[in-house]
N, C-alpha and C positions, 0 to 999 in steps of 0.2 A: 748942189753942183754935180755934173755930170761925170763919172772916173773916166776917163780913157782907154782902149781897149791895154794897153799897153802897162797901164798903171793896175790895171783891174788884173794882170798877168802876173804879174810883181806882188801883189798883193794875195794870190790864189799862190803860189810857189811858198812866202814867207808862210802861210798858213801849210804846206805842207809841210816845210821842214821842222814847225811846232811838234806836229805831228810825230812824226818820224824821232823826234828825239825824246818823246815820252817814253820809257816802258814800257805802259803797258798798250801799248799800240804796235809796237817791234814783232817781228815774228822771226826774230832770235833775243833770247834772254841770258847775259851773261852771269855765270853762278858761280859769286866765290867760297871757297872750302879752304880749310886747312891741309888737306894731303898730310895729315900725323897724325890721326887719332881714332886708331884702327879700334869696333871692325865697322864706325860709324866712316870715317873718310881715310883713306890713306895710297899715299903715292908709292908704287910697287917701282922695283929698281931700274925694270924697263919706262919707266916713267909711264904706267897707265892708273889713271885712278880710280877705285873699289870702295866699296862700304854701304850700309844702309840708305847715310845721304845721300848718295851720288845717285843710286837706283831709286830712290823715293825722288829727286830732283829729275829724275829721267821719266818718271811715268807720272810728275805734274806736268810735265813738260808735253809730254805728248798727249794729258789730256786737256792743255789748253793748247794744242794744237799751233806749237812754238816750239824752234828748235834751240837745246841747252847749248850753250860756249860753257866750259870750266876753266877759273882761273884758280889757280895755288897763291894763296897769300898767308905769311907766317900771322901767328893768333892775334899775338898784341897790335899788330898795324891792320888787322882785320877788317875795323868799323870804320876809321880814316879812310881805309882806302874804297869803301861802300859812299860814302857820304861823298868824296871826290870824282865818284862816277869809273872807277875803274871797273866794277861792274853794278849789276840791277842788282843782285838779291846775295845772301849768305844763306847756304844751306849748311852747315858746319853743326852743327848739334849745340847753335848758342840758345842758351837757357833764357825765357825770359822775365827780365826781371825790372823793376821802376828803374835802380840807377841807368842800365842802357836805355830804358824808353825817353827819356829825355836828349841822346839823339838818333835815332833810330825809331822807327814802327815797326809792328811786326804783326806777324800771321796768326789765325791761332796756333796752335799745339800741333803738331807732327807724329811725337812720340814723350813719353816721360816715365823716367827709370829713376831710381836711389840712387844715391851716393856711396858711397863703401871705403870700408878701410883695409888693406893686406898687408902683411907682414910674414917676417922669414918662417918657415916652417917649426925650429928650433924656439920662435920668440916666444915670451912670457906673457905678451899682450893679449888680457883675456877678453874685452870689449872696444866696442868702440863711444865710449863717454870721456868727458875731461879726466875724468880720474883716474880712468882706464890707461888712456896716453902720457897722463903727469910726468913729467919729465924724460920724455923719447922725443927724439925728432921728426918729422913728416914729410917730406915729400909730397909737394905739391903743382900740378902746373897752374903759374899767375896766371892773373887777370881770368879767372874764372869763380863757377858759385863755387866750387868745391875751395879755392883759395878765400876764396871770404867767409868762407864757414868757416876752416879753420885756423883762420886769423882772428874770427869771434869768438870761439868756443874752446882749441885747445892751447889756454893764455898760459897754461904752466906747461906748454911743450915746445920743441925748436922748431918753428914753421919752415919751410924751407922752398922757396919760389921758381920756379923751370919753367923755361921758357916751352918746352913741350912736355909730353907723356913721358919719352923716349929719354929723354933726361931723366927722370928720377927715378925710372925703370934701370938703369945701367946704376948707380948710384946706390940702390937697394942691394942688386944682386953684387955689387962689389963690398959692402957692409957699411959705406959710409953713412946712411941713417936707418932708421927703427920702423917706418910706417910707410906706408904712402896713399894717399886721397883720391879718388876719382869716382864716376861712373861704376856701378857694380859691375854691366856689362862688357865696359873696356877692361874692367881688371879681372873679370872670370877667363872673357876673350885670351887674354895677357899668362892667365896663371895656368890653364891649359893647352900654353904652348911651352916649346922648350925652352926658350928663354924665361918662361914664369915656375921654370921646376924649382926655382930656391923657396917657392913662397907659398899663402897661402891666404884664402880671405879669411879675416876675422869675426866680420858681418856688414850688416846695411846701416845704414843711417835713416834717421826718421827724418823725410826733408822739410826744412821750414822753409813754409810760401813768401815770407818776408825776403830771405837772404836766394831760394834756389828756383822761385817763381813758378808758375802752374804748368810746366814742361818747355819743350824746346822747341823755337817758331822758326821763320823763316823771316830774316833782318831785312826791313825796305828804307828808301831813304824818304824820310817826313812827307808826308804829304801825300804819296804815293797811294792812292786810296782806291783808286780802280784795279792798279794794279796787286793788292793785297785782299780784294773781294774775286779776282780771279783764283790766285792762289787758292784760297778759302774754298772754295766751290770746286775748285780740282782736290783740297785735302777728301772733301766729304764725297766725292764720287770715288778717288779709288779705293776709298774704306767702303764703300757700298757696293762698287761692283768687283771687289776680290782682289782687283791687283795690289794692295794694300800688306792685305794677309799672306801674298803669295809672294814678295818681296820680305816682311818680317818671318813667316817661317824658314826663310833659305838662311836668317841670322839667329832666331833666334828659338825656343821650346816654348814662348808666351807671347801674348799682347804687349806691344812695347809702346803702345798708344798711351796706356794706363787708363784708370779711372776718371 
């Protein structure tokens, strides 16, 4: 049967707006972050946003030739509001790992750094093993690997859950607990500023692939398959043509890519 020109019009429109509402078809991709969790993303008082992510999400961005939108969304409603389409992609330093890939995809690796444990300069805490910790408190922010590690690992110590970084940073340097969990990076970042002068790192942690996964991806929503072969193909050009290295030297004295 023959379409009419009219219906044939109607039918080319539906087919672009398919279009137009995939991701990876947009040439603006919206990137949500945390804005706390310096000196990977975080939201400065004149509200502009800073960090490794944000400058690694700027220079995939421009070399797939799309322009970045950033939206701030607090951690724990992070992946909800991915999977509801408040935006494409999370660039936030989430770790990947099986429990989020069941709902979420993700990119390869980005970057991947240890975990770490610091404590007050004065503390007695000579390592960072269960034993080490047995009976101190921790400071940790939820719904991360560093909170599932020591929710697994220090069973005879007080875990103690923050909704950010910046929680259990205030909480330390006020004495109300003994430890606290993260990122070595965030807590070297943290203990070589003024606010981190109460403290000190104790060491790294040896990460298990089980509980802290093979580094930190870039979150998509299911399916999203084109648009995470883009990604992918943007990680491995600005590692190959320097902009990469010249974004991790302005943070950091290593490879934050890792092994």
């Amino acid at each position: 049967m023959a379409i009419s020109k009219r219906n044939l019009l109607a039918v080319t429109a539906a087919v672009l707006a398919l279009g137009i509402g995939s991701a990876s078809a947009q040439t603006k991709l919206r990137i949500g972050t945390e804005g706390a969790y310096p000196p990977f993303n975080n939201l400065t008082s004149d509200g502009k946003l800073e960090g490794f992510d944000i400058d690694i999400a700027k220079a995939l961005c421009d070399e797939m030739k799309v322009e970045c939108e950033f939206i701030t969304q607090d951690w724990d409603g992070i992946i909800p509001a991915l999977i509801a389409g408040k935006f494409d992609a999370i660039i936030a330093s989430m770790s990947i790992t099986d429990e989020r890939k069941q709902q979420v995809d993700f990119t390869n690796k980005y970057y991947n750094t240890p975990p770490a444990i610091a404590a007050p300069k004065d503390s007695d805490i000579k390592g960072v093993t269960k034993e080490d910790l047995a009976g101190k408190s921790i400071g940790v922010q939820g719904s991360t690997t560093h909170s599932n590690y020591a929710e697994a690992t220090y069973t005879d110590s007080d875990v103690k859950l923050y909704p950010t970084a910046d929680e259990y940073k205030l909480d330390i340097v006020n004495g109300r607990i003994d430890a606290v969990s993260d990122d070595v990076i965030v807590l070297t970042d943290w203990l070589n500023s003024p606010d981190g002068a109460c403290c000190k790192l104790i060491g790294t942690i040896t990460p298990v692939e089980a509980i802290h996964g093979p580094g930190a991806g870039i979150a998509i929503r299911k399916g999203e398959t084109e648009l995470a072969a883009k990604f992918n193909a943007a990680i491995d050009a600005i590692r190959a043509n320097g902009k990469y290295k010249e974004i991790n030297d302005k943070y950091f004295t290593f490879d934050a890519y890792g092994g």
